[in-house]
PQR file with spaces between the fields and no chain letter, atoms N, CA, C, O and H, PARSE charges and radii, in Angstrom:
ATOM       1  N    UNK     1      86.351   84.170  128.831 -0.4000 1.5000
ATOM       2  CA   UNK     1      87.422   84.196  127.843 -0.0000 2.0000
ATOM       3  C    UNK     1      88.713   84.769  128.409  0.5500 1.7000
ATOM       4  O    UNK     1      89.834   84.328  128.156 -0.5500 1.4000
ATOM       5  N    UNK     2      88.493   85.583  129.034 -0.4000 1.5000
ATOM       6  CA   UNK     2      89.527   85.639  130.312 -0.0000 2.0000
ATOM       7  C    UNK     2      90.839   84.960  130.162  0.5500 1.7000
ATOM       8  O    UNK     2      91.897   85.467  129.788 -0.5500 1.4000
ATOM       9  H    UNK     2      87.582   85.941  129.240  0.4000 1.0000
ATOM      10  N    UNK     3      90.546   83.435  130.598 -0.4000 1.5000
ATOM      11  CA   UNK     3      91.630   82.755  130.872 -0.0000 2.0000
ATOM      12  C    UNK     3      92.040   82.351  129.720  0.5500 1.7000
ATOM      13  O    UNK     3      93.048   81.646  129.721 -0.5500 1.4000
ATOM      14  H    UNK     3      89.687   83.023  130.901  0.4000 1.0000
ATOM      15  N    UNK     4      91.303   82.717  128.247 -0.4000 1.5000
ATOM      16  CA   UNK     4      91.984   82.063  127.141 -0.0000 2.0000
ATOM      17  C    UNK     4      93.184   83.543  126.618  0.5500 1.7000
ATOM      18  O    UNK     4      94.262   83.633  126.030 -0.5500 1.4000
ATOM      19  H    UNK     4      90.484   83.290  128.246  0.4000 1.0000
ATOM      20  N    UNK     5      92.150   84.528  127.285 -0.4000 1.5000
ATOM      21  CA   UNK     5      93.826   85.768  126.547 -0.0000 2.0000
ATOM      22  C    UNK     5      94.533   85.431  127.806  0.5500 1.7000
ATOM      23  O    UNK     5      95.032   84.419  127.314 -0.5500 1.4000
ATOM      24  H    UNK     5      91.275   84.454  127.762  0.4000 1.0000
ATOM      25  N    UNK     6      94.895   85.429  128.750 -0.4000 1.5000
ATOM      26  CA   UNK     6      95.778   85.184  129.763 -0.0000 2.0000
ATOM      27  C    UNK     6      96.824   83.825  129.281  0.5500 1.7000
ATOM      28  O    UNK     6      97.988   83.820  129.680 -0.5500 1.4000
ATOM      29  H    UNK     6      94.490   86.251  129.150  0.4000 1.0000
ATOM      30  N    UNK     7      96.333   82.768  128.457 -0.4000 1.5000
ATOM      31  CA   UNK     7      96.660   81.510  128.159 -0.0000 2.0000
ATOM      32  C    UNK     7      97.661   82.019  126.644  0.5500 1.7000
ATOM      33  O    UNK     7      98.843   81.777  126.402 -0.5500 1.4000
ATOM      34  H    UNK     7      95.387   82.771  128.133  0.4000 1.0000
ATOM      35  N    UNK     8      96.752   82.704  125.912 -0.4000 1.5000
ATOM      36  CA   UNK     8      97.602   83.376  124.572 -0.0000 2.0000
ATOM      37  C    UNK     8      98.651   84.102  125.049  0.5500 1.7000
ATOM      38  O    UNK     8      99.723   83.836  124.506 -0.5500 1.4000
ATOM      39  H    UNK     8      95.792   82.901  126.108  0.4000 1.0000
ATOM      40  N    UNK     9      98.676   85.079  126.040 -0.4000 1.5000
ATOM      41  CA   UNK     9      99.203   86.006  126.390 -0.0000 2.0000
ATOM      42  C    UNK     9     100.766   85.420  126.556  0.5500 1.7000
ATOM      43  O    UNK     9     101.798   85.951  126.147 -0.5500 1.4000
ATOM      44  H    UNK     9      97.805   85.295  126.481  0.4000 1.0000
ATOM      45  N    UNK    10     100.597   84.000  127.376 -0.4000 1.5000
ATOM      46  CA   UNK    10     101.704   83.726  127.889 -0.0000 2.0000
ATOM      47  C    UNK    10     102.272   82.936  126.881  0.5500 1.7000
ATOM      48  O    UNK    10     103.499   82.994  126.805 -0.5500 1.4000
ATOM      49  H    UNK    10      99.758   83.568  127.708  0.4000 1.0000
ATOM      50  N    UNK    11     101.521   82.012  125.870 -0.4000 1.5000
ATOM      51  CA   UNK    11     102.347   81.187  124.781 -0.0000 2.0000
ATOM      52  C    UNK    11     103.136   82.789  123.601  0.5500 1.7000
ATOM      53  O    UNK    11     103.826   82.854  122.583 -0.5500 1.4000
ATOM      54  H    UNK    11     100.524   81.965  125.932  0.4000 1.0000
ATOM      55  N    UNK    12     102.744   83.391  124.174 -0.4000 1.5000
ATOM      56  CA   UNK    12     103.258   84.679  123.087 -0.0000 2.0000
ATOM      57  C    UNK    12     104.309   85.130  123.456  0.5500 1.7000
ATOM      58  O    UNK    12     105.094   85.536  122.600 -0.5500 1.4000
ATOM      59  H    UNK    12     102.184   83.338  125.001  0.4000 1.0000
ATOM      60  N    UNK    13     104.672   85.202  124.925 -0.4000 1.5000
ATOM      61  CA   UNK    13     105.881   86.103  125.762 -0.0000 2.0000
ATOM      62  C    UNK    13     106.588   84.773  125.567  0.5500 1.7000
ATOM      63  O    UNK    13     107.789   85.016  125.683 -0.5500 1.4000
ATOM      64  H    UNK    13     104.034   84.872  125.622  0.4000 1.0000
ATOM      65  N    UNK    14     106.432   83.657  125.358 -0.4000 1.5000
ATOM      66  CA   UNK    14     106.983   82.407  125.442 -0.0000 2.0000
ATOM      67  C    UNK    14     107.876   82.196  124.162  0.5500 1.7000
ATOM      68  O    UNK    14     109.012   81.746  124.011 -0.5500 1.4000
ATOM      69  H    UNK    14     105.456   83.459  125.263  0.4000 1.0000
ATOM      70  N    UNK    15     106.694   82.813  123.088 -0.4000 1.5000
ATOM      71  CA   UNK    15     107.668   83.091  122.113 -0.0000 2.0000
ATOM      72  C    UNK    15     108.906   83.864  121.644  0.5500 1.7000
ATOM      73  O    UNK    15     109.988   83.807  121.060 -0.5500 1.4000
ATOM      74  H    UNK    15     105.771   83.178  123.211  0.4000 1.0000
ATOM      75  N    UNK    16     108.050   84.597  122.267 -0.4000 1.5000
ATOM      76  CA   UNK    16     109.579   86.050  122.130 -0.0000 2.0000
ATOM      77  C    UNK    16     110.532   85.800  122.939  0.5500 1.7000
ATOM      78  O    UNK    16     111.621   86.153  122.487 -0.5500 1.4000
ATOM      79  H    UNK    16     107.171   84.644  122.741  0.4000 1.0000
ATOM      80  N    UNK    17     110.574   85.240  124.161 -0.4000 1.5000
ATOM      81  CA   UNK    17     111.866   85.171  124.590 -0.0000 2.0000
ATOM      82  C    UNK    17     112.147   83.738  123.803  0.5500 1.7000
ATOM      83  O    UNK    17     113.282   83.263  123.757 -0.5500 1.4000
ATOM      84  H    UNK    17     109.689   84.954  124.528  0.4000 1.0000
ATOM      85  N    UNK    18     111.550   83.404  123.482 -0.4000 1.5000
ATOM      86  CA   UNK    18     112.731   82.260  122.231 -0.0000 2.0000
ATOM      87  C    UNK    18     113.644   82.909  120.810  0.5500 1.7000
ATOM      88  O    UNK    18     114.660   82.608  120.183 -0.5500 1.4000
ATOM      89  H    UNK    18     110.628   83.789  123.520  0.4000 1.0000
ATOM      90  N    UNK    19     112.545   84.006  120.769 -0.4000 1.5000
ATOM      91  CA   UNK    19     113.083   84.693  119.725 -0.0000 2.0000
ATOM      92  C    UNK    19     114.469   85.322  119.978  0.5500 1.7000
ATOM      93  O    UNK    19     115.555   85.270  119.401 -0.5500 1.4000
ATOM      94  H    UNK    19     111.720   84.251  121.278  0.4000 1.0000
ATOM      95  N    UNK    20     113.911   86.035  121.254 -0.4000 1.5000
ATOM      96  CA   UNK    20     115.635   86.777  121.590 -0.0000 2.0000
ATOM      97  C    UNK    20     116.093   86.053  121.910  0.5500 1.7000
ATOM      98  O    UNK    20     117.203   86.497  121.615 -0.5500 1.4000
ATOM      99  H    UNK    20     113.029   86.077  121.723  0.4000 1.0000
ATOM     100  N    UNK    21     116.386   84.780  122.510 -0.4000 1.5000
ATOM     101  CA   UNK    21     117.650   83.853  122.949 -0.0000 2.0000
ATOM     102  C    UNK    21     118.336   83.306  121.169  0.5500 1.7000
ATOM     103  O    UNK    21     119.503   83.128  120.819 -0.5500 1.4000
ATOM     104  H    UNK    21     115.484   84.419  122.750  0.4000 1.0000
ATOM     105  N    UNK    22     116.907   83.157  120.299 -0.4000 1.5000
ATOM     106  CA   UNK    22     117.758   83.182  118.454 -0.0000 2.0000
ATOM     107  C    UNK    22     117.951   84.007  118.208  0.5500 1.7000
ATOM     108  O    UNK    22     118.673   83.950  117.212 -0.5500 1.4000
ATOM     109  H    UNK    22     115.959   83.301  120.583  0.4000 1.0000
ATOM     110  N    UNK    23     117.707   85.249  118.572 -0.4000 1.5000
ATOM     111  CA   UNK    23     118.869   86.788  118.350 -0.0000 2.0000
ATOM     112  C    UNK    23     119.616   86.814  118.333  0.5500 1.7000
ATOM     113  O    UNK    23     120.418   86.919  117.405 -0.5500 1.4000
ATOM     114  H    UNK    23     117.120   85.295  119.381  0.4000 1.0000
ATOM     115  N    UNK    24     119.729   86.719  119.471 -0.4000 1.5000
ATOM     116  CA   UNK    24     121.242   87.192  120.533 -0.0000 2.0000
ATOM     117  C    UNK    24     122.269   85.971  120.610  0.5500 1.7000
ATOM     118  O    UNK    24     123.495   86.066  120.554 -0.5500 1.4000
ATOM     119  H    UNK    24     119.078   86.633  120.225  0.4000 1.0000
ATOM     120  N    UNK    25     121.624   84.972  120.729 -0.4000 1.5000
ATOM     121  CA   UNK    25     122.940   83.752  121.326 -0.0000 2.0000
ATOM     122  C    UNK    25     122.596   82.718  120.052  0.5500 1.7000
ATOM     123  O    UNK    25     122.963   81.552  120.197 -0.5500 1.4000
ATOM     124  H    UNK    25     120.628   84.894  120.774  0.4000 1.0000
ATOM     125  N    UNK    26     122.054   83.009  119.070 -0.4000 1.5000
ATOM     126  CA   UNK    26     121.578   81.722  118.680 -0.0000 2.0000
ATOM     127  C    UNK    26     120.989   80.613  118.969  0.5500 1.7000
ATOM     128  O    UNK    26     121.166   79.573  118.335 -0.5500 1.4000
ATOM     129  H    UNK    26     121.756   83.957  118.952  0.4000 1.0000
ATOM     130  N    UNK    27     120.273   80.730  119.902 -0.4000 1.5000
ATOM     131  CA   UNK    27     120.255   79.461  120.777 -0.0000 2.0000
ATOM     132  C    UNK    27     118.466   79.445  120.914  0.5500 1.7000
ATOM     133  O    UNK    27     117.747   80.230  121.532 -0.5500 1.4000
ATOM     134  H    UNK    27     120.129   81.575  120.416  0.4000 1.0000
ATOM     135  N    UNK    28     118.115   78.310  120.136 -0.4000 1.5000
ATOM     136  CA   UNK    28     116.219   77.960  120.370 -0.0000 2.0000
ATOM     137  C    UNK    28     116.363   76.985  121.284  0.5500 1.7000
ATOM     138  O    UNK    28     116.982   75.922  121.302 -0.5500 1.4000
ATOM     139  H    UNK    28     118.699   77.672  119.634  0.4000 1.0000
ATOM     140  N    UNK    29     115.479   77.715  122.243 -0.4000 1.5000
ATOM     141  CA   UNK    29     115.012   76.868  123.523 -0.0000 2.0000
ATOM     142  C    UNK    29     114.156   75.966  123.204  0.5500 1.7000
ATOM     143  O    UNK    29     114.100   74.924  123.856 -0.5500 1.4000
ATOM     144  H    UNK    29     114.976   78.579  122.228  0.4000 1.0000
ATOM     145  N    UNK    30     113.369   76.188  122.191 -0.4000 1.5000
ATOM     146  CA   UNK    30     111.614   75.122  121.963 -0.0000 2.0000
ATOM     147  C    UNK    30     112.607   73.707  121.264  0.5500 1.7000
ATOM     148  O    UNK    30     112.299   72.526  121.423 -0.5500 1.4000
ATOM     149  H    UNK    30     113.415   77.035  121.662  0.4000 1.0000
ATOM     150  N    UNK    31     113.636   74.128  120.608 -0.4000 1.5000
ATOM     151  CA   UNK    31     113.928   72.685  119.524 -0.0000 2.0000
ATOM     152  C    UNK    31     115.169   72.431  120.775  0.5500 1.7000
ATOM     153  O    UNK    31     115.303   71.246  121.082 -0.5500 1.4000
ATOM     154  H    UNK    31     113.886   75.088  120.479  0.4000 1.0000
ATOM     155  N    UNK    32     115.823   73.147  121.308 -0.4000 1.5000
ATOM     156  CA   UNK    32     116.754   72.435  123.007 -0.0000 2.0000
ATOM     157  C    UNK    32     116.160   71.355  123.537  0.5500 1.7000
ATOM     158  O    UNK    32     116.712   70.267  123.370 -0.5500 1.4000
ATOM     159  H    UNK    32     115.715   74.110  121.059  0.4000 1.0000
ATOM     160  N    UNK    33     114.998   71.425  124.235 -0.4000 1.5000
ATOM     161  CA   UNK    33     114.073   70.785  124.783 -0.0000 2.0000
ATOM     162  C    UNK    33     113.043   70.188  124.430  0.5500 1.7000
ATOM     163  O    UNK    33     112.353   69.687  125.318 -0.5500 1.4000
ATOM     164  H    UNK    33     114.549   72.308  124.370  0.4000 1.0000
ATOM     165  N    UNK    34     112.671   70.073  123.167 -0.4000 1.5000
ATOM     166  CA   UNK    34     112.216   69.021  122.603 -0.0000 2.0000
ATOM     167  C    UNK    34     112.386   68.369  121.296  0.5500 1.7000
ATOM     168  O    UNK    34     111.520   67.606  120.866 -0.5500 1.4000
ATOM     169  H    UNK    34     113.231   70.480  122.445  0.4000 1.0000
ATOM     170  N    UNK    35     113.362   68.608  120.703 -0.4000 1.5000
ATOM     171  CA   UNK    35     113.879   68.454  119.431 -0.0000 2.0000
ATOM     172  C    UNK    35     113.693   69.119  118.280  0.5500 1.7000
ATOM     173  O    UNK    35     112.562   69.600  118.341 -0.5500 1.4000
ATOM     174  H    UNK    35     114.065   69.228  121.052  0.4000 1.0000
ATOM     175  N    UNK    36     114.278   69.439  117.119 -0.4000 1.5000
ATOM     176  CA   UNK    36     114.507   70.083  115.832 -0.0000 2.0000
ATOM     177  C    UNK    36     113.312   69.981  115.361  0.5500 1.7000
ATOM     178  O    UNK    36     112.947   68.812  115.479 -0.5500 1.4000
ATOM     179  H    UNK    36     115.197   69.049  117.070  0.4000 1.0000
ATOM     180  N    UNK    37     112.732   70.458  115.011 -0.4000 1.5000
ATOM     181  CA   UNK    37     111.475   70.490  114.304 -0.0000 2.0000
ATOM     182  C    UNK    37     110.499   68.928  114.518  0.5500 1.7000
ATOM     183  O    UNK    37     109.791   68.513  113.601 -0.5500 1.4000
ATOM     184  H    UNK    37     113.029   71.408  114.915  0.4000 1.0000
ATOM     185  N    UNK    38     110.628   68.125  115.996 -0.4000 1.5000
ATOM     186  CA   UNK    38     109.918   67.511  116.481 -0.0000 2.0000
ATOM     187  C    UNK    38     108.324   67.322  116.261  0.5500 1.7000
ATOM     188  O    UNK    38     108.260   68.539  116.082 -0.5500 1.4000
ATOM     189  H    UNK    38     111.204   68.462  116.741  0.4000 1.0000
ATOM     190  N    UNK    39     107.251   66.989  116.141 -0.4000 1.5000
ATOM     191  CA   UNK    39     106.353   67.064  116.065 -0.0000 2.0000
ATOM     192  C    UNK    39     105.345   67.900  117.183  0.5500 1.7000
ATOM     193  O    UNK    39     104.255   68.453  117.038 -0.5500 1.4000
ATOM     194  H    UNK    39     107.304   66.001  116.286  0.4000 1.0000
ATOM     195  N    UNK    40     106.384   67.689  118.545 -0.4000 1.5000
ATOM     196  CA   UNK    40     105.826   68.093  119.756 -0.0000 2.0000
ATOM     197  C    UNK    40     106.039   69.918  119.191  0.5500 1.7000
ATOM     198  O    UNK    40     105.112   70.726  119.137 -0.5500 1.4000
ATOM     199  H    UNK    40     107.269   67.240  118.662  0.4000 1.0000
ATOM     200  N    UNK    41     107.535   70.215  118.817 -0.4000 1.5000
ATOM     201  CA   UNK    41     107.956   71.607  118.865 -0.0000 2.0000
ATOM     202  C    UNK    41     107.046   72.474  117.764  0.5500 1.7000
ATOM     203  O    UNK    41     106.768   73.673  117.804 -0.5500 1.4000
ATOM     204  H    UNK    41     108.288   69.559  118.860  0.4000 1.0000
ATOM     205  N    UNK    42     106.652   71.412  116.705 -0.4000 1.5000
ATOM     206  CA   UNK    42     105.846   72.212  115.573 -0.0000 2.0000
ATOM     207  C    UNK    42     104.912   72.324  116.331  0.5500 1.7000
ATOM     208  O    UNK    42     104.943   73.522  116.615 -0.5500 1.4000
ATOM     209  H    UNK    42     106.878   70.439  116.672  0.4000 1.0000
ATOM     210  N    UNK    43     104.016   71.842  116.906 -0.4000 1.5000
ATOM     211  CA   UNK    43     102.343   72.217  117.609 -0.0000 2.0000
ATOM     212  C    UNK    43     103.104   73.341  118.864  0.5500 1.7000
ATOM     213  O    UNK    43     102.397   74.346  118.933 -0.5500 1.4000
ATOM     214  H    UNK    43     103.991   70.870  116.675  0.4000 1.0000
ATOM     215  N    UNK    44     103.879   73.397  119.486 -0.4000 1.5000
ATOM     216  CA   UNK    44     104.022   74.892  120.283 -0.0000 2.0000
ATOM     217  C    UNK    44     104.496   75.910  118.702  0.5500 1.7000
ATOM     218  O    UNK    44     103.914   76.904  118.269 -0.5500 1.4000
ATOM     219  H    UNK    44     104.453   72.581  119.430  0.4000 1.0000
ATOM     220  N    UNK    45     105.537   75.317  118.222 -0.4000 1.5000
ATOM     221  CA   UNK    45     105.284   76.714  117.650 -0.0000 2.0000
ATOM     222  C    UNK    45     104.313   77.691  116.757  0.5500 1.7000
ATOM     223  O    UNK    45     104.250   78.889  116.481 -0.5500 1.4000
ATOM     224  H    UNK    45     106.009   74.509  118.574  0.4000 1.0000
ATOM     225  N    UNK    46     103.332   76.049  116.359 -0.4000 1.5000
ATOM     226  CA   UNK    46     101.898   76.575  115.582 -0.0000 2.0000
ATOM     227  C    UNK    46     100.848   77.311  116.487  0.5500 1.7000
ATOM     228  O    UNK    46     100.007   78.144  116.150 -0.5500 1.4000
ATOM     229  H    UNK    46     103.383   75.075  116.583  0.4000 1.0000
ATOM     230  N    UNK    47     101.220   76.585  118.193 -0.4000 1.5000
ATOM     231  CA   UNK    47     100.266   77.046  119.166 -0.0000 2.0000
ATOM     232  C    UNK    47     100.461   78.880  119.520  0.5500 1.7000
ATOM     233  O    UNK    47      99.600   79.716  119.794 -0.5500 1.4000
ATOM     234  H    UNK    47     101.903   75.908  118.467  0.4000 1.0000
ATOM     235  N    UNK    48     101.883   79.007  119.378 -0.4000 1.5000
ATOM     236  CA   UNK    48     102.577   80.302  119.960 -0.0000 2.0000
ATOM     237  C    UNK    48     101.877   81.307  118.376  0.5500 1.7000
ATOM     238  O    UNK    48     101.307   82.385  118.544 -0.5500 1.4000
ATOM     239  H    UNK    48     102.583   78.328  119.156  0.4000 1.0000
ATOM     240  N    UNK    49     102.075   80.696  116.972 -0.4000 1.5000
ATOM     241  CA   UNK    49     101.681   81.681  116.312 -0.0000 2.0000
ATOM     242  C    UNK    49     100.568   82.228  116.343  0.5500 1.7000
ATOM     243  O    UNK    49     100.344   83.413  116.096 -0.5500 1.4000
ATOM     244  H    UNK    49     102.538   79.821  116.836  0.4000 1.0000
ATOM     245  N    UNK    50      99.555   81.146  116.742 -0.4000 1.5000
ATOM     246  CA   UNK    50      98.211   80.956  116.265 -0.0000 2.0000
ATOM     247  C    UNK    50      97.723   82.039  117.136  0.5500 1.7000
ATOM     248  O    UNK    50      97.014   82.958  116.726 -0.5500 1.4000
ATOM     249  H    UNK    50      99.737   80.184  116.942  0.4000 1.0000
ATOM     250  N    UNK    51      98.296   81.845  118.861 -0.4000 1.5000
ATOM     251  CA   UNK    51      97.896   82.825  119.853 -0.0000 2.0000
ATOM     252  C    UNK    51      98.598   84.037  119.345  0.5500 1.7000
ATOM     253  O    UNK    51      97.943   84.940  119.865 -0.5500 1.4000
ATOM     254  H    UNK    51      98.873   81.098  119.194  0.4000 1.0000
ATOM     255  N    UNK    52      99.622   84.647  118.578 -0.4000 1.5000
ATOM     256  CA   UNK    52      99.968   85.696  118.623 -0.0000 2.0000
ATOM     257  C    UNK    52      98.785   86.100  117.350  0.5500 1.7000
ATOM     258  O    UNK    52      98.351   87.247  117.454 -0.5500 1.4000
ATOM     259  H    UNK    52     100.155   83.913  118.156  0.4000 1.0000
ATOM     260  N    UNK    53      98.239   85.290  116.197 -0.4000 1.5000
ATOM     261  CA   UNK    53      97.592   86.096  115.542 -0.0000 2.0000
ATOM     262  C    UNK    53      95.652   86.521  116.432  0.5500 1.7000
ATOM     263  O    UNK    53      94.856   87.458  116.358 -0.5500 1.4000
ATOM     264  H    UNK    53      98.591   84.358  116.113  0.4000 1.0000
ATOM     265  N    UNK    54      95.698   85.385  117.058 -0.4000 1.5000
ATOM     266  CA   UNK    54      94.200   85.936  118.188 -0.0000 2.0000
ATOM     267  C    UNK    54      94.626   87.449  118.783  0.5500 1.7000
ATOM     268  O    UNK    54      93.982   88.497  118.795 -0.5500 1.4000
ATOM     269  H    UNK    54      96.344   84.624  117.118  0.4000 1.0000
ATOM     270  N    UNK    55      95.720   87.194  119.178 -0.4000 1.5000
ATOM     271  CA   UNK    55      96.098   88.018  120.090 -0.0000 2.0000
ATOM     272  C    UNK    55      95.889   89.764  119.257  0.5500 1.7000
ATOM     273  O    UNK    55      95.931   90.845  119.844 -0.5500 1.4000
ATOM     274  H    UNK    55      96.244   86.342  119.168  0.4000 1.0000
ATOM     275  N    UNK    56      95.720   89.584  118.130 -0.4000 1.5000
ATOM     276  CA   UNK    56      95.350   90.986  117.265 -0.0000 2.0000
ATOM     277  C    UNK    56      94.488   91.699  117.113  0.5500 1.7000
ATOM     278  O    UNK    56      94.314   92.825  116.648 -0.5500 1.4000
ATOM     279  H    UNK    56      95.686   88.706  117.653  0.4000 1.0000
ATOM     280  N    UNK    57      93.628   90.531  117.792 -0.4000 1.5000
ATOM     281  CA   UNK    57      92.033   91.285  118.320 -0.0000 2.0000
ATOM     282  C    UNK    57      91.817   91.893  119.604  0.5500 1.7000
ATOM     283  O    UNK    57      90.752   92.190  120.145 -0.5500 1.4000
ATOM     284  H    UNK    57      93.769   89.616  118.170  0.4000 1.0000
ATOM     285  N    UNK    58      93.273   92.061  120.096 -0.4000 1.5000
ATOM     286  CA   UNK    58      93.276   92.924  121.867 -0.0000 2.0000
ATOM     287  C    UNK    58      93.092   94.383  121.536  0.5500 1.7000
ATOM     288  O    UNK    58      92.351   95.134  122.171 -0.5500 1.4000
ATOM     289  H    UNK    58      94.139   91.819  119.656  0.4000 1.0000
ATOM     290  N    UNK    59      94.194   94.904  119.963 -0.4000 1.5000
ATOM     291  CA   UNK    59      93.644   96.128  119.666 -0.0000 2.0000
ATOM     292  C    UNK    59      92.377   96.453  120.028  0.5500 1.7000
ATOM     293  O    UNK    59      92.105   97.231  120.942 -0.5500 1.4000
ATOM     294  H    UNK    59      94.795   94.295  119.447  0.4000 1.0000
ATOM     295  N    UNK    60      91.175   95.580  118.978 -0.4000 1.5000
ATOM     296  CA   UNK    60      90.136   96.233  119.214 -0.0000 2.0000
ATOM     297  C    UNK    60      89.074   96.487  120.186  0.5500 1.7000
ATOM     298  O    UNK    60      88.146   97.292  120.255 -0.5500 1.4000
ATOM     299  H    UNK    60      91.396   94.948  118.235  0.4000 1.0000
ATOM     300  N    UNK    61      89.790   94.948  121.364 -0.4000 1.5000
ATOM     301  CA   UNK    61      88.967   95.364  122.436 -0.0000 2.0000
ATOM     302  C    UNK    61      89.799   96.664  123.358  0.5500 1.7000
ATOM     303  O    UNK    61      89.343   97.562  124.065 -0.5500 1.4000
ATOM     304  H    UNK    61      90.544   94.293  121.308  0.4000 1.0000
ATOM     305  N    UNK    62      90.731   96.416  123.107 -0.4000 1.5000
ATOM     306  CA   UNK    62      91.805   97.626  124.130 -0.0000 2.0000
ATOM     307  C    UNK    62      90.894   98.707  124.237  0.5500 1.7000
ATOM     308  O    UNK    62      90.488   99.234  125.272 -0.5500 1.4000
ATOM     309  H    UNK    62      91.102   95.686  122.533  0.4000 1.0000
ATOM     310  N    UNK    63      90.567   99.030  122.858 -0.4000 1.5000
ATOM     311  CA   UNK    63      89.878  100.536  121.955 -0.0000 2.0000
ATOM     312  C    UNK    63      88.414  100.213  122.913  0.5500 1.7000
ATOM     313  O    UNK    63      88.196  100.962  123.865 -0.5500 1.4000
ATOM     314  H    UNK    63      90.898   98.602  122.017  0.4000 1.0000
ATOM     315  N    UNK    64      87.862   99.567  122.742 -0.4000 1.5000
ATOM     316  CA   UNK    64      86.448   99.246  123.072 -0.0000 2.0000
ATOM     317  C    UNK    64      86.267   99.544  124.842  0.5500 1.7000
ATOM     318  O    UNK    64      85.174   99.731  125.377 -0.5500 1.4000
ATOM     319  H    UNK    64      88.039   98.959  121.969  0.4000 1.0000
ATOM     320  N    UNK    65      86.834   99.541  125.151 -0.4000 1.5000
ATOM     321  CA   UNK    65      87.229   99.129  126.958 -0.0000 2.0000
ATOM     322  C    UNK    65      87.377  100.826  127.333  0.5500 1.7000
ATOM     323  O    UNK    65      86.667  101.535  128.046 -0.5500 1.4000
ATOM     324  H    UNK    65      87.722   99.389  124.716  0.4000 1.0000
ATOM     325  N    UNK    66      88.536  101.126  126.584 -0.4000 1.5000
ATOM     326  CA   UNK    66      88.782  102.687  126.654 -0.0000 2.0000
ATOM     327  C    UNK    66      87.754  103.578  126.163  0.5500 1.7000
ATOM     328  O    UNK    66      87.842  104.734  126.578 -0.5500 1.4000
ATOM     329  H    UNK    66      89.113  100.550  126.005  0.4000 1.0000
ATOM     330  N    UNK    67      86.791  103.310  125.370 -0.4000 1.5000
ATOM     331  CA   UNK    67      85.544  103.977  124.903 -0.0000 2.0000
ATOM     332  C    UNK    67      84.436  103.951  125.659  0.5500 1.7000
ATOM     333  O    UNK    67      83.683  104.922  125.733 -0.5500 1.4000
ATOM     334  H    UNK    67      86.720  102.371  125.033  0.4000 1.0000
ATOM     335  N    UNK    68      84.219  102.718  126.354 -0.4000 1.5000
ATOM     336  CA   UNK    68      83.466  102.619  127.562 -0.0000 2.0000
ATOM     337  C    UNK    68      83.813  103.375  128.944  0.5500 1.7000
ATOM     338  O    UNK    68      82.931  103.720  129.731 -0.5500 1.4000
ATOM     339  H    UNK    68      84.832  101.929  126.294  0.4000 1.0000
ATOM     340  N    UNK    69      85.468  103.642  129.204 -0.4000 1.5000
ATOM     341  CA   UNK    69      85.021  104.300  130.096 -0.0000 2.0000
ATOM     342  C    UNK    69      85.241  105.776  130.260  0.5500 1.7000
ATOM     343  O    UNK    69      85.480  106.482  131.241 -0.5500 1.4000
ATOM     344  H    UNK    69      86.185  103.362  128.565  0.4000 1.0000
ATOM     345  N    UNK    70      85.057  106.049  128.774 -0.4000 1.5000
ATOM     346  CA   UNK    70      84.908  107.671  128.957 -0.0000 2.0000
ATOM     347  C    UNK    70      83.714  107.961  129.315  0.5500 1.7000
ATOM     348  O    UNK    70      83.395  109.134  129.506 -0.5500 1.4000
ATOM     349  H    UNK    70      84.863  105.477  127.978  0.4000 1.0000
């Protein structure tokens, strides 16, 4: 499973710097490069949420990992 948080990990940082480029400059990279609410851009951005909500279960292994090696 490894390579699937490594795979979330990165559609997530992928997100956020889209986020701050719509912060700061206004400017979405996902609908730049593949169009306005495209069909392609909705499945990354459903893909980017979906991994950021998996991604909520790192808490509890974080915790779990750190309990093991006390």
């Amino acid at each position: 499973m490894k390579w699937f948080d490594n795979t979330a990990l990165t559609l997530v940082i992928i997100g956020a710097v889209n986020w701050l480029l719509i912060g700061i400059f206004r400017f979405d990279l996902v609908a730049f490069l593949l169009g306005n609410l495209s069909w392609v851009s909705r499945i990354i951005y459903t893909l980017v949420g979906l991994c950021g909500l998996y991604l909520i279960s790192l808490y509890g292994r974080i915790g779990n990992v750190s309990d093991a090696r006390s």
